[in-house]
Residue frames as qw, qx, qy, qz and C-alpha x, y, z in Angstrom:
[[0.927, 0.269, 0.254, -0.067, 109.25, 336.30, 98.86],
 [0.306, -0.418, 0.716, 0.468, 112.72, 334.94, 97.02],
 [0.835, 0.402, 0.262, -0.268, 112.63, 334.02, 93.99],
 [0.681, -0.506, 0.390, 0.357, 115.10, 332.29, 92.02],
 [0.282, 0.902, -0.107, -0.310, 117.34, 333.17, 89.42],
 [0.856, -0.025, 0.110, 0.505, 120.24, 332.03, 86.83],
 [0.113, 0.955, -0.104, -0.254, 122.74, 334.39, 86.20],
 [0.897, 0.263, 0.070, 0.348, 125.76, 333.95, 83.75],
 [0.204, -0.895, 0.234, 0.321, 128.82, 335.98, 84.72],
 [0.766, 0.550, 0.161, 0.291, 131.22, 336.60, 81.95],
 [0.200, -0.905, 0.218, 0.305, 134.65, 338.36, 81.93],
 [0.938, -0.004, 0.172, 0.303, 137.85, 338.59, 79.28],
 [0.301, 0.701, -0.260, 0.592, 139.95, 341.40, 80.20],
 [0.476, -0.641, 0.420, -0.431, 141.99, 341.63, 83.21],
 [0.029, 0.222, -0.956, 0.190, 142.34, 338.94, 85.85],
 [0.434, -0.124, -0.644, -0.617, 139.33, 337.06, 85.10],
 [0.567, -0.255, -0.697, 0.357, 138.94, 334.67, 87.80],
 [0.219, -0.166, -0.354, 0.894, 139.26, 337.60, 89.91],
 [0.126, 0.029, -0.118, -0.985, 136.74, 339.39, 88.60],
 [0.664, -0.285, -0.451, -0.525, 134.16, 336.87, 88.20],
 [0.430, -0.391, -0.691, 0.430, 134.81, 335.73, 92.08],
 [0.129, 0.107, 0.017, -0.986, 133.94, 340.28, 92.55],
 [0.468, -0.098, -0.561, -0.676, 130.97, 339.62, 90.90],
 [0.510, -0.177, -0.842, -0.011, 130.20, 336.92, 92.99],
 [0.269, -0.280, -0.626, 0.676, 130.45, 339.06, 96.08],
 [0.113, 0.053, -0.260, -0.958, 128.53, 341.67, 94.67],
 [0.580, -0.406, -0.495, -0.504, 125.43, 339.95, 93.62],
 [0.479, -0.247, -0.777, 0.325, 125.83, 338.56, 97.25],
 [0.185, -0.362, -0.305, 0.861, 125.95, 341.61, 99.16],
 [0.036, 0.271, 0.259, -0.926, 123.44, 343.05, 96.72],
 [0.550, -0.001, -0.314, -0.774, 121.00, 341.25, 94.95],
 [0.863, 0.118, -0.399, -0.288, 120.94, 337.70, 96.34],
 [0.511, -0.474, 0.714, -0.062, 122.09, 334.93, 98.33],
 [0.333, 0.530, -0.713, -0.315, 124.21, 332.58, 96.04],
 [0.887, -0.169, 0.293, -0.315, 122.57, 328.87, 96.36],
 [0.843, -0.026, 0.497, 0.203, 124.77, 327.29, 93.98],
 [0.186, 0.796, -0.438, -0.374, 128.06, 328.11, 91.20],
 [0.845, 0.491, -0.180, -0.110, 129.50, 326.39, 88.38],
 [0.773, -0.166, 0.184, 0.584, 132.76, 325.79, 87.44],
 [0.102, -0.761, 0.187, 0.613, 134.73, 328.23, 85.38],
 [0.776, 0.202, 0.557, 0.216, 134.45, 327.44, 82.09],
 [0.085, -0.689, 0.279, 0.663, 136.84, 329.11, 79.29],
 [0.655, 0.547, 0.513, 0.089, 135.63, 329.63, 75.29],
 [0.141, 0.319, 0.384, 0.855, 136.48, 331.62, 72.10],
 [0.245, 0.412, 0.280, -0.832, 134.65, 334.91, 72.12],
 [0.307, 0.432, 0.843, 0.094, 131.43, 334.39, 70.84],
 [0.218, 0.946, 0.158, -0.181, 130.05, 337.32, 67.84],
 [0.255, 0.834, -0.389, 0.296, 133.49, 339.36, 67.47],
 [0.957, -0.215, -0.092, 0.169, 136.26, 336.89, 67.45],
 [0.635, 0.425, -0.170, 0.622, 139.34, 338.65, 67.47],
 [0.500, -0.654, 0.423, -0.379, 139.45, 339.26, 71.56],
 [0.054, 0.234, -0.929, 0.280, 141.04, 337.11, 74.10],
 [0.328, -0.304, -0.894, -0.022, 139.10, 333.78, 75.32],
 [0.413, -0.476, 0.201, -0.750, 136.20, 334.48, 77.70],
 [0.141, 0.095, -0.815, 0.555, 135.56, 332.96, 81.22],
 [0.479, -0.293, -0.497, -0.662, 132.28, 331.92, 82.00],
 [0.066, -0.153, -0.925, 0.342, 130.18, 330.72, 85.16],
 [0.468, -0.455, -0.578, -0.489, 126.53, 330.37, 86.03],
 [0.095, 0.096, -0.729, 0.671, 125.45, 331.31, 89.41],
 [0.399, -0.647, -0.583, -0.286, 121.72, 330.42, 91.25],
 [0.151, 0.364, -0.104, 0.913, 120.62, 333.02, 92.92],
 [0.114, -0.631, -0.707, 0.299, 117.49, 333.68, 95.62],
 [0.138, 0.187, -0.070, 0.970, 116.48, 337.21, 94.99],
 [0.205, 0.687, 0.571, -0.400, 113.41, 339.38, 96.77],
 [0.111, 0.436, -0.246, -0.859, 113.73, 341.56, 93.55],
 [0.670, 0.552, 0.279, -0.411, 111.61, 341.69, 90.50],
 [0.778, 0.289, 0.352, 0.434, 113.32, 341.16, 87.33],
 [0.093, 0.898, 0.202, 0.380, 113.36, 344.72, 86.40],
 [0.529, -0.823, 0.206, -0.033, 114.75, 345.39, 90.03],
 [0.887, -0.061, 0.286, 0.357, 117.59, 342.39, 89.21],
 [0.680, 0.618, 0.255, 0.301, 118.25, 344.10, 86.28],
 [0.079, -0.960, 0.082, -0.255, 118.85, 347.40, 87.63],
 [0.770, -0.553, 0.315, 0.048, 121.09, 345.41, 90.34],
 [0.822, 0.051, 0.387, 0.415, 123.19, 343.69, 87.93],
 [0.454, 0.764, 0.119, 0.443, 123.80, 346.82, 85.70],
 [0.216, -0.940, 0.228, -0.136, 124.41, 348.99, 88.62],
 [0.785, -0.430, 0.396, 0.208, 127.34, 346.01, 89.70],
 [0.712, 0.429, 0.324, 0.451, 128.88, 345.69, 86.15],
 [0.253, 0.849, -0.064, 0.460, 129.21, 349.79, 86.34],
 [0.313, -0.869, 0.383, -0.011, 131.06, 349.66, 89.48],
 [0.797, -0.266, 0.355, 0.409, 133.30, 346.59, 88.87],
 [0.085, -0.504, 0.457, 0.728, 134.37, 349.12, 85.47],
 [0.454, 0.338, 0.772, 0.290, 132.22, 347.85, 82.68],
 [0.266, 0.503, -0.093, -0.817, 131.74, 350.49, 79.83],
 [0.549, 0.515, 0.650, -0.102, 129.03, 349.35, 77.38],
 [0.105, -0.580, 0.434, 0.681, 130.64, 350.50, 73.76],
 [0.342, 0.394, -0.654, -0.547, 130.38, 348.20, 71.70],
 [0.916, -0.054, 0.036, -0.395, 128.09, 344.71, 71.02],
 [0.990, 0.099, -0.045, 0.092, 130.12, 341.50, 71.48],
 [0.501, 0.622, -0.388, 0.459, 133.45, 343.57, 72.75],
 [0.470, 0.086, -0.662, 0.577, 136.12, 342.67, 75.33],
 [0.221, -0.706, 0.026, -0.673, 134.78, 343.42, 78.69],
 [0.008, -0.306, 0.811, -0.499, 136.17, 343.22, 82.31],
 [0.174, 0.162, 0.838, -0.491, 132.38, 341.80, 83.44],
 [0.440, -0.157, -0.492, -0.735, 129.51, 340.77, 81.71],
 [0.182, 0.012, 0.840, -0.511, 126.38, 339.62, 83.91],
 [0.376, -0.149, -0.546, -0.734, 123.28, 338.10, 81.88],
 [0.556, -0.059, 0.492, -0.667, 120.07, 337.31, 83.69],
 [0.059, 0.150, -0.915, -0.369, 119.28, 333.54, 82.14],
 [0.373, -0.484, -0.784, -0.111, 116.00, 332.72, 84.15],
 [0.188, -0.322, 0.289, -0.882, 114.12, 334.21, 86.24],
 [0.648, 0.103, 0.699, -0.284, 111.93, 331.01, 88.08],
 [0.495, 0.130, 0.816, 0.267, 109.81, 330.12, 85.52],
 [0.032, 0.699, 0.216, -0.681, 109.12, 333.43, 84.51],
 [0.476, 0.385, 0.464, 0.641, 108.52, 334.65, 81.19],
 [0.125, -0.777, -0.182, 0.589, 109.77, 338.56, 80.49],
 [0.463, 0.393, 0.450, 0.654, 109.60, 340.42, 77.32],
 [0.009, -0.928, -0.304, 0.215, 109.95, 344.18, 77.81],
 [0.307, 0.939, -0.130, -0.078, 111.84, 347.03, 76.43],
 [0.206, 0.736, -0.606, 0.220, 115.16, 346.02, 77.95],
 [0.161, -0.378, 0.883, -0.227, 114.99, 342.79, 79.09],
 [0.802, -0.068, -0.303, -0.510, 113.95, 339.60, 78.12],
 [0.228, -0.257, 0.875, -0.341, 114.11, 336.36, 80.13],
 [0.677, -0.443, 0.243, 0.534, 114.60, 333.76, 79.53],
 [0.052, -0.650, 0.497, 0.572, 117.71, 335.29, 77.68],
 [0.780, 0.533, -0.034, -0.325, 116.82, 334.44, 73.80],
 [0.655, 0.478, -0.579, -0.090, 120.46, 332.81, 73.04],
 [0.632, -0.446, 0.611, -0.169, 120.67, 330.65, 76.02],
 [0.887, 0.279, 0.347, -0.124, 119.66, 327.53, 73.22],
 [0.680, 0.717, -0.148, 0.034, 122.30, 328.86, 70.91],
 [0.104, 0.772, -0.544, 0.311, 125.71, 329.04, 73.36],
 [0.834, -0.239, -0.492, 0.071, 127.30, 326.48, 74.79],
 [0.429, 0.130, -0.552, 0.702, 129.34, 328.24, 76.71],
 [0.361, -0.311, 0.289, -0.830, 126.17, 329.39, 78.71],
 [0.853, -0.087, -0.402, -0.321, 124.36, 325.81, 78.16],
 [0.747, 0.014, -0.589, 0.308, 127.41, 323.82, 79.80],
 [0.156, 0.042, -0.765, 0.624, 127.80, 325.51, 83.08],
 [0.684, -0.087, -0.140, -0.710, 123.94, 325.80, 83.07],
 [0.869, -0.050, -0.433, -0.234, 123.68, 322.01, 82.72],
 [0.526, 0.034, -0.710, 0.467, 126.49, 320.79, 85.26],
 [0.068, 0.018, -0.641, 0.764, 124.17, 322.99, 88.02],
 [0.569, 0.262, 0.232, -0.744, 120.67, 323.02, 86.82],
 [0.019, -0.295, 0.774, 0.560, 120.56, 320.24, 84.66],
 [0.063, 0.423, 0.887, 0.172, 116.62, 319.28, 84.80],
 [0.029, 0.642, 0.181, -0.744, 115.68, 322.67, 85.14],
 [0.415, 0.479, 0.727, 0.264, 113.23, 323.01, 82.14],
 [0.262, 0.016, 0.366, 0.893, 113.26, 325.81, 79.72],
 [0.386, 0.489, 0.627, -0.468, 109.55, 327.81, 80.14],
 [0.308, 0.642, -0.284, -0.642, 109.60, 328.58, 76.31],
 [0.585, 0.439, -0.650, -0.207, 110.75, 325.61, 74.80],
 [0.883, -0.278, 0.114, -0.360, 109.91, 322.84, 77.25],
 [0.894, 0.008, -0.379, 0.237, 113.17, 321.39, 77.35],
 [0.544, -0.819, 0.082, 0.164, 115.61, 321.08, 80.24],
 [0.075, -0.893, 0.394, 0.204, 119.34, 322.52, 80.24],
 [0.630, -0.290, 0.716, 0.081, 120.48, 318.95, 79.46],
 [0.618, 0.529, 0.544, 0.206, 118.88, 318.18, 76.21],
 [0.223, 0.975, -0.014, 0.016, 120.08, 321.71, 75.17],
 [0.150, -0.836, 0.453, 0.271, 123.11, 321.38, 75.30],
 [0.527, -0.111, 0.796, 0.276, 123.21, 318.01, 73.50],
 [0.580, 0.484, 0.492, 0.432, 121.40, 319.68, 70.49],
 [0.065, 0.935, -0.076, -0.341, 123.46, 323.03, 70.20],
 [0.830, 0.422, 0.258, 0.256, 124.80, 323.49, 67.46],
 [0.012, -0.992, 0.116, 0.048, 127.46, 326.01, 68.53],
 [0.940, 0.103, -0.250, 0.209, 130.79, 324.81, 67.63],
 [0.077, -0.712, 0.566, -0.410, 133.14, 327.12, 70.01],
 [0.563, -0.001, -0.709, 0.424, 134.67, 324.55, 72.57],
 [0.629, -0.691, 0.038, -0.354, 133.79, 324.81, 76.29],
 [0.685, 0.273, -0.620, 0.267, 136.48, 324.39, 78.53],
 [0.560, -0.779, -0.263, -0.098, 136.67, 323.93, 82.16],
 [0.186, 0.748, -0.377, 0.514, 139.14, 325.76, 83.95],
 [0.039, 0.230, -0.752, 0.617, 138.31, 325.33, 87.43],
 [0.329, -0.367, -0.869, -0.039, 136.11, 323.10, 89.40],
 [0.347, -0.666, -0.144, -0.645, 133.35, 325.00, 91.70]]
C-alpha cells in the first residue's frame, strides 16, 4: 500500500538549488516516488533572522512507509546530504519536514503530523497551495488555499524558479 505524503524541503547554505534538487533524488531512490514539486520559493529565515534567505519547495510523495518509517528515511537523507542538527532555527545545508501524511493524524514523541506550524508559515503554505491547493487540513478543516490567505506571517515568499 502507498500512501501519500507532503514533504517541505528547505536549504540556506551552499548551492541551494542544488541541494534541494539532491534531496529530490534521495527521497526518490529512497522513500518514494515523487508525484508532484513546487516551484522554488525564496524567504527571510524564519525564528533566527540573521542567516542568509532560505529556499523552499514542497514535494508529493507516494510512500509504502509508515510515518515513523518516513521519518527515519528523511533523517537518515538530511545526515548524508551533511546536515548537523545544532542548533533550533540555524543555517542548514537541508532541512526536510514531513507536512502530511494522507489524512493522517500523528502525535508521538518525535513527530507530529500534520507539522503544527504549517498554518503559521507562508513560506510552507505558498508552495503547498500552488500544488495541493484543495487538499484539506485534517485538524483544522481547511484547505491549503484558505491558509494561506489568512496567515498572518509577514516574511515575503518569493518564487525563484518555476517547477
Amino acid at each position: 500500500m502507498l500512501f501519500q505524503t507532503y514533504l517541505l524541503l528547505g536549504s540556506n547554505q551552499g548551492d541551494s538549488l542544488s541541494l534541494l534538487a539532491q534531496a529530490r533524488t534521495l527521497l526518490h531512490h529512497k522513500v518514494g516516488e515523487i508525484q508532484q514539486i513546487s516551484a522554488v520559493y525564496r524567504t527571510q529565515a524564519w525564528g533566527k533572522t540573521n542567516q542568509p534567505d532560505f529556499y523552499n519547495q514542497v514535494v508529493k510523495l507516494l510512500t509504502p512507509f509508515s510515518p515513523s518509517a518516513l521519518l527515519q528515511g528523511v533523517l537518515a537523507i538530511e545526515q548524508q546530504m551533511g546536515r548537523v542538527r545544532a542548533e533550533k532555527w540555524a543555517a542548514r545545508l537541508i532541512d526536510i519536514d514531513i507536512l502530511y501524511f494522507g489524512e493522517d493524524i500523528v502525535s508521538v514523541s518525535n513527530l507530529e503530523i500534520p507539522h503544527p506550524q504549517i498554518p503559521h508559515r507562508r513560506f510552507t503554505l505558498a508552495p503547498l497551495a500552488e500544488i495541493a491547493p484543495d487538499f484539506v487540513h485534517p485538524v483544522l478543516l481547511l484547505n491549503q488555499q484558505t491558509l494561506l490567505a489568512q496567515c498572518s506571517d509577514p516574511l515575503a515568499v518569493e518564487v525563484v524558479t518555476q517547477a
